[in-house]
N, C-alpha and C positions, 0 to 999 in steps of 0.2 A: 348415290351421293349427289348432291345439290351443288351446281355450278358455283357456288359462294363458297364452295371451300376445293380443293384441290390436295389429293393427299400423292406424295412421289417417292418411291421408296430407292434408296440406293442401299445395295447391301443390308445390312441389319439396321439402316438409319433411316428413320422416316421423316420424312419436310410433310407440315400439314402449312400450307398456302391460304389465307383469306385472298377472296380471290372478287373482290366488286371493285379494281382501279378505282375508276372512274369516278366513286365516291369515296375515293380513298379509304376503301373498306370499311365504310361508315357500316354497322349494325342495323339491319332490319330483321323482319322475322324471321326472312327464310336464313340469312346469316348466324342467327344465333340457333337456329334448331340444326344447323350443317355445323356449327360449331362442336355443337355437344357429339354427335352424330360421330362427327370425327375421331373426340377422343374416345366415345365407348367403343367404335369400330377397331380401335388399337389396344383397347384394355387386353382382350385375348389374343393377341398376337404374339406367342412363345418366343416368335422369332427375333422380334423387333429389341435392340439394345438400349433406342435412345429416341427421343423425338425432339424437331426443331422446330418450331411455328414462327411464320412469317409472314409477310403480308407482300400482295403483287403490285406493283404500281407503284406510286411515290409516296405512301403511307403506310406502317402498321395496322394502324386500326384510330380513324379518327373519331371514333365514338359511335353514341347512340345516333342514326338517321332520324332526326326529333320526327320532320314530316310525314315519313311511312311507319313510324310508332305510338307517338303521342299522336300528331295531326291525324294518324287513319284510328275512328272511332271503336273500330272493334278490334285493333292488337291494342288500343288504350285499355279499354275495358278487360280484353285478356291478363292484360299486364294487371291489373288493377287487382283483378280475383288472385294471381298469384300471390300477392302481399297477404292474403288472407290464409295461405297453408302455414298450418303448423311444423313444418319441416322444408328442406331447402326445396324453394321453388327453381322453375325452369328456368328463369333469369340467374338466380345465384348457380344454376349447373357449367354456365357458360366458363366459371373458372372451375371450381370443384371439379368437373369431371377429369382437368389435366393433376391437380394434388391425389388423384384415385389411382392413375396409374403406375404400375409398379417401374414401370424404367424413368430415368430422367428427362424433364422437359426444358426445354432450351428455348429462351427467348429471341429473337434475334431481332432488333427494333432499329427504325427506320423512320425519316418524317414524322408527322403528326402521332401520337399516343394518347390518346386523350379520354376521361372517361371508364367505356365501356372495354377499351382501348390496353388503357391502363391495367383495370384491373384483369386483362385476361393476359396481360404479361407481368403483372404480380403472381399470377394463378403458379408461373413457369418454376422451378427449384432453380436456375440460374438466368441470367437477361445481360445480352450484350445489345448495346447501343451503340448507335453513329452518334460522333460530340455534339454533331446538330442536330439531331434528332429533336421534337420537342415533344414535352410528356408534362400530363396534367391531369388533377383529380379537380373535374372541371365539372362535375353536375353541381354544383353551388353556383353556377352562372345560369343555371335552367331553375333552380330554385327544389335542386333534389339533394340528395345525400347520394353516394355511394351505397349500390344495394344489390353488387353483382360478385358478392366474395370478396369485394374488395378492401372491407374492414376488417375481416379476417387474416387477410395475407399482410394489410398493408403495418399492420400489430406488430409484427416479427418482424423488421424492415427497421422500421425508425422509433424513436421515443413517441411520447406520445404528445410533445408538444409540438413535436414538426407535423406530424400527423394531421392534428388540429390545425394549426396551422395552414397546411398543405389543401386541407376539405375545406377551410372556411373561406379562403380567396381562389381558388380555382388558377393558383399561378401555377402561367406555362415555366420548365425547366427545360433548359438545356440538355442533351446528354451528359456532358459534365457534369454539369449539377448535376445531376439524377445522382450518379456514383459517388458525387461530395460527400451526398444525402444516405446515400443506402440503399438505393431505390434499386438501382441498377447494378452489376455483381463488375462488371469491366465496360470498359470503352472501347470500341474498335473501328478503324475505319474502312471498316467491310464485315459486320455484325453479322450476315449469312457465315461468309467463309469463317471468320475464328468459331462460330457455333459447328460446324462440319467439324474443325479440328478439334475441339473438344467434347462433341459427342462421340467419334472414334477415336479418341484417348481413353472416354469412358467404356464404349462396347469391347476394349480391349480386357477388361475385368471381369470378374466372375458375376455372371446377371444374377446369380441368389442374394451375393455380397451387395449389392448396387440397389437390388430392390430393398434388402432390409438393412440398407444404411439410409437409405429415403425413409420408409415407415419406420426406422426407430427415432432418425432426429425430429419429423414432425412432430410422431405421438410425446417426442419425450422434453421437446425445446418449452424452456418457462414451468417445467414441472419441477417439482420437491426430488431432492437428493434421492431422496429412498425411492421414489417411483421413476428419476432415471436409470440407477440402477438397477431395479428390477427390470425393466424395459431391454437393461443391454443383455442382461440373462437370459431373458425371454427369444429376444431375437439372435441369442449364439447359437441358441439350442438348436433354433433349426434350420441352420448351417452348417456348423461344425461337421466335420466328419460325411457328409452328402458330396454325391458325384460333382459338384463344382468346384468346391473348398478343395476336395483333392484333387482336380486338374489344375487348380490356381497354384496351391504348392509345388506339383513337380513342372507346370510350365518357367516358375521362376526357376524350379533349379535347372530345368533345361537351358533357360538362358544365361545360366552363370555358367555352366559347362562346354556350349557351344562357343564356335568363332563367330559365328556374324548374329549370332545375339538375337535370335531367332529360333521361339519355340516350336513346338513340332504337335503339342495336345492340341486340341481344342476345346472349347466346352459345348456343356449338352445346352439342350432347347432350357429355355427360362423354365422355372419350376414356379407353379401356380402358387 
């Protein structure tokens, strides 16, 4: 793993760290390839219930590093050939690869957001923020569009004239505002700790339930009646009745039946 990101596991909870301070985790290349790196490193980890991505230093992620990517000629040029795949290139993996995996990913944002920034805590299924935090889909100050997954996430999030909006002035937000907005899912004033206590609220569930209540509201948010329905059929089917579903119901009844409210099952490894 590449110095640029830091992965730290407590328990069944992993903190994945951008890890360049100093440029307040601004995106260079090696950042964005230890990015991805990180989450396919976690895709198969059975173990793992939850992930929180963070940033070390006094920023999340203040964007793309313009001078060691556009200014150096050949991750210019790289970057440049990528625009020309037919399917999602290396730049769009930097968020995709966190919507690919099957546990929850947890924002936790801080200082600057901005950007490339942005959109990898769009990538997250929930984003707590500090109320100062500031956060911005700010490549229309560079004279770019958003082109890191970020029109993809940012879809499901707002209407589509804040959206617009949001991409054609490149204003900064407050953490508040971000939450006004929808950007951000809560406010907190310590965004690491409430993402700890809400990623072990969530490892406390059944990892089959958790992973196919993630892939059924992605595949199913903004679809036709009949195809979210189908969808919820689809993902009962294969849960119902499997070794987690029935650790989940007799751990609750254990806890109805115990005194200190304290189940006794645990569950199995995540089911692929």
């Amino acid at each position: 793993m590449s110095d640029r990101v830091e992965i730290q596991r407590d328990g069944d909870i992993a903190e994945v760290r951008l890890n360049r301070p100093d440029k307040h985790n601004g995106m260079d290349m090696a950042m964005l390839k230890a990015v991805i790196s990180a989450g396919e490193s976690l895709a198969g980890d059975r173990d793992c219930r939850a992930v929180i991505v963070r940033g070390n230093g006094p920023s999340f992620c203040a964007g793309l590093d313009v001078g060691a990517m556009i200014g150096n000629k050949r991750n210019a040029a790289a970057l440049m050939a990528e625009l020309y795949k037919p399917w999602a290139n290396l730049v769009q993996r930097w968020g995709l690869v966190w919507r690919e995996l099957p546990m929850p990913v947890i924002a936790a944002v801080h200082g600057n957001c901005f950007g490339a920034g942005i959109q990898l805590a769009l990538a997250a299924d929930i984003r707590f923020a500090h109320p100062d935090a500031r956060l911005s889909v700010m490549e229309s100050k560079w004279g770019l569009i958003p082109d890191m997954s970020g029109v993809a996430t940012l879809r499901e999030l707002v209407p589509l004239d804040v959206a617009k909006e949001l991409t054609m002035t490149g204003r900064i937000l407050s953490g508040e505002q971000a939450r006004e907005l929808g950007l951000v899912t809560h406010v907190a004033d310590d965004p690491v700790a409430a993402a700890r206590d809400l990623a072990a609220e969530i490892s406390a569930r059944s990892p089959d339930a958790v992973a196919a209540a993630k892939a059924l509201l992605q595949e199913a948010w903004g679809q036709g009646e009949s195809a979210v329905l189908a969808a919820e059929r689809r993902y009962q089917r294969r849960i119902i009745g499997r070794t987690n579903q029935r650790i989940a119901a007799k751990r609750n009844a254990e806890i109805a039946a115990s005194e200190d409210g304290q189940p006794v099952s645990r569950y199995a490894a995540r089911r692929a």
